[in-house]
N, C-alpha and C positions, 0 to 999 in steps of 0.2 A: 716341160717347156712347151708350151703353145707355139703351133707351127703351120703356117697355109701355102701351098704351092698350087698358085691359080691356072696353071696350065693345067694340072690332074684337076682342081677340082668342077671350075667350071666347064657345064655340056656336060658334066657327070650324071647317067640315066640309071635310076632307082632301077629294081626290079619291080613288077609289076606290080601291087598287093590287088587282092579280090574283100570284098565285105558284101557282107549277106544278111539284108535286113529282112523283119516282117512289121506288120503291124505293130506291134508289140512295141518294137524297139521305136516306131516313130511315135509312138504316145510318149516312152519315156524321157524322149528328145523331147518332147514339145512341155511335159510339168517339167525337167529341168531347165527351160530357159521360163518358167514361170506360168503357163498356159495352165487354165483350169484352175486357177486359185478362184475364182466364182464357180461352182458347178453348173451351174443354173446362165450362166454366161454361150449365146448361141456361135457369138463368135470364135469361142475358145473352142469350145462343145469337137466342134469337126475334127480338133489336130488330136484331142485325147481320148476317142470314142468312136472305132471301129466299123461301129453301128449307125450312126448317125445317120437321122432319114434325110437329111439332104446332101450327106456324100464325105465319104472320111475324105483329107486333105493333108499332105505331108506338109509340113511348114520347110520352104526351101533352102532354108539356110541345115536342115540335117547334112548337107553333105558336105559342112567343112567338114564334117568327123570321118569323112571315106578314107580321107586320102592324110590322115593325121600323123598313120604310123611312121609316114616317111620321117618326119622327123628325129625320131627315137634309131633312126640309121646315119645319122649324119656324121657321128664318130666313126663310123665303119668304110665314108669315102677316101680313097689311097688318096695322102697328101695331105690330110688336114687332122693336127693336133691341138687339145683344148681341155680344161674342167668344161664339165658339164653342168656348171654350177652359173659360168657363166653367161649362158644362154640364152636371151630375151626372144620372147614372140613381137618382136615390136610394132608391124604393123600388119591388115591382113585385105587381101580382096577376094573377093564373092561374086559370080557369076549366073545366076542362072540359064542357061539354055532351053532343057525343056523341063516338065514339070515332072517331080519325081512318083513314080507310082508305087501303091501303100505296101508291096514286097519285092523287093527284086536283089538280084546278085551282082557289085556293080564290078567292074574293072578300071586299077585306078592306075596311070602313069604317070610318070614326076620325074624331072630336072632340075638342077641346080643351072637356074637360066641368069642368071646374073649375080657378081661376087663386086662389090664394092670395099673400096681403104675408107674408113672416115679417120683414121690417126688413131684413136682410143679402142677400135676395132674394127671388128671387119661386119659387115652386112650380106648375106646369103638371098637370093630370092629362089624360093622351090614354086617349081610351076606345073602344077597337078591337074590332071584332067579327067573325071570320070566318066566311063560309059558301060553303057548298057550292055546285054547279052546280047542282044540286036547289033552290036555297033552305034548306037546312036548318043550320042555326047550329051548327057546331062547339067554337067557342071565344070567351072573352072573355077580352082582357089589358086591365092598365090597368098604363099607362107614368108614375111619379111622377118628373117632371120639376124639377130644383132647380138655377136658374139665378144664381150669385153676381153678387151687383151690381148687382140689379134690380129689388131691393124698396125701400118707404118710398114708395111711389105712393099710399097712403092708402087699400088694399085690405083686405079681408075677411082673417084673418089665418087665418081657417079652423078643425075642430075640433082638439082635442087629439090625439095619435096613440096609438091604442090599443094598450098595450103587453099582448104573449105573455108576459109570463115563464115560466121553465119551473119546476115545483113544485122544494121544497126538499130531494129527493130522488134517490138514483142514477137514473141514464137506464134507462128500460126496453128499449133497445136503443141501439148505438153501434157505427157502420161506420165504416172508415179505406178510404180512400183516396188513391195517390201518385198527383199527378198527372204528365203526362208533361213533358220541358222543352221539345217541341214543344206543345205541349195545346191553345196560343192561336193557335199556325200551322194547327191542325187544327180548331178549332172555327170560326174565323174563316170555312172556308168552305162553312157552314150559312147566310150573310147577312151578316152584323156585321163588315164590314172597315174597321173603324174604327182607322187605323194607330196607334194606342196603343198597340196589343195584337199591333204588329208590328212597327213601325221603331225604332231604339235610341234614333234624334236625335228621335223622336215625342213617344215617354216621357221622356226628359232635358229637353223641353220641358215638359211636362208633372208634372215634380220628380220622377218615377221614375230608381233605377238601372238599370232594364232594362224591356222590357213586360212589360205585366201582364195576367193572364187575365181575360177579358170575366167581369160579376157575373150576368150571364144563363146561363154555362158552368159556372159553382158551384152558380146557381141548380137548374141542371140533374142534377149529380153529388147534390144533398143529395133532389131529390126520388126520384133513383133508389134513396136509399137508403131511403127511407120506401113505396114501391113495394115493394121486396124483404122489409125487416121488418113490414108491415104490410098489406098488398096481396096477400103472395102474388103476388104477380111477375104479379097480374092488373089490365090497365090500367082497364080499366073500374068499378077501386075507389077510382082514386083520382080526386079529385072539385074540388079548390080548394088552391091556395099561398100564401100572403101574406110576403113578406120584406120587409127591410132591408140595402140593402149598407152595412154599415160597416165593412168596410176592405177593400183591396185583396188579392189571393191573387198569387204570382208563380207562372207554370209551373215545375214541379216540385217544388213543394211537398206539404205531405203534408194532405189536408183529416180530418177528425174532426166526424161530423156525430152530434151527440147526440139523441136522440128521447123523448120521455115520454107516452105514449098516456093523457090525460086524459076523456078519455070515450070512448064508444064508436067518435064519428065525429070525434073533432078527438086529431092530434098537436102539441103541442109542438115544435119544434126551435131547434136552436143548431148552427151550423157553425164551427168554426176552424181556421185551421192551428198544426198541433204544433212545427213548428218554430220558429215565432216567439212562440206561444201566445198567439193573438189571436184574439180572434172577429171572423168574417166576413161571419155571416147572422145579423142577432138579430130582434127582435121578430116571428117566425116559425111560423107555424100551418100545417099541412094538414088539408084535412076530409077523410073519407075513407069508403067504404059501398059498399054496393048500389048 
């Protein structure tokens, strides 16, 4: 029987987790959201090669995967009962603070900062902050959690969600890319082994024909594209993400991420796959600057 008592659960503080990357692991970050499928590419070149005589460079979005295990504790805060089946990432934000450097040990803290009723369920927002050894704040994610089956508890129903549309014009830029039909084999081990996105009988459980690519590995491909056409392929420009997963991506598909640069520091986007011609990231913004 699914069950939510918002006094225990919201202000509910994760314990701390610690993750400890090296080089290594940000390469593998960067070919799973697609980087280096050209070798010969200077812009990719930096996030998957070490070496690189003009300066390896973490691609910023590695660190929604810091603070990811919070998730996988969400059964375990006093007050709240549910399948685990039911559990959407519905929607996600991305912060950058400062730029992450190519090894370090981060320290990740997390609350359940917001618990919304929408009637059909309940909506969780985990709000994650990682930092350095130093103390110094790298990153903020916030994990929009939509849990079917566990709303009408007579909660706060929350604000309206602020929709990106993109202006009623051609895209001011538009990247394709295939992804691979390992993609979800290979992103999976950035963190997210969440066997959805790897066993057949997972997904067939789950009303898929096969796995499906993690919405944090899309997430990742679409911001590489807005880095490359808008960034200059320099991390330190881009700045904040705010998406929507509404639908699923299979590996091997062909993603098409549209961009429209609406002022100076905020893009527009829309991600879909071509093949099926479905959008996959909508109501989607990056800020972007100095």
């Amino acid at each position: 029987m699914s069950s939510i008592d918002v006094s225990q659960v919201l202000g509910y503080e994760f314990e701390p987790r610690t993750f400890t990357y090296s080089p290594r692991d940000a390469c593998l970050y960067a070919l799973g959201i697609g980087a280096g499928q050209d070798p010969l590419d200077q812009g990719d070149l930096q996030f998957v090669y070490e070496l690189f005589s003009g300066g390896f460079k973490v691609i910023p979005t590695f660190s929604v995967n810091f603070a990811f295990g919070f998730l996988t504790k969400i059964l375990a805060i006093p007050g709240i009962d549910f399948n685990p089946m039911m559990l959407l990432h519905g929607e996600h934000y991305f912060e950058r603070i400062n730029n992450l450097p190519p090894e370090a040990t981060i320290t990740n803290y997390a609350k359940i900062a917001k618990v919304y009723d929408k009637g059909s369920g309940a909506v969780l927002i985990i709000e994650a902050n990682s930092m350095d050894e130093s103390g110094n704040k790298l990153a903020i994610n916030e994990y929009t959690i939509f849990i079917r089956g566990l709303g009408g508890f007579g909660g706060d129903r929350g604000p309206s969600s602020k929709t990106s549309l993109p202006p009623e014009r051609e895209p001011d830029a538009i990247h394709k890319d295939t992804t691979l039909a390992n993609q979800a084999l290979l992103y999976r081990l950035s963190g997210d082994k969440n066997p959805l996105h790897a066993d057949p009988e997972m997904a067939a459980m789950g009303g898929y024909e096969r796995p499906i690519l993690h919405g944090l590995c899309t997430f990742g491909f679409a911001a590489r594209a807005v880095i490359r056409h808008f960034c200059n392929n320099e991390v330190e420009k881009f700045r904040s993400m705010r998406v929507r997963f509404s639908k699923h991506v299979f590996p091997g598909e062909t993603l098409i991420t549209e961009m429209w640069k609406v002022s100076d520091h905020r893009v527009v986007i829309k991600c879909r796959v071509d093949e099926r011609n479905v959008d996959v990231l909508t109501n989607a913004v990056v800020k972007i600057g100095e």
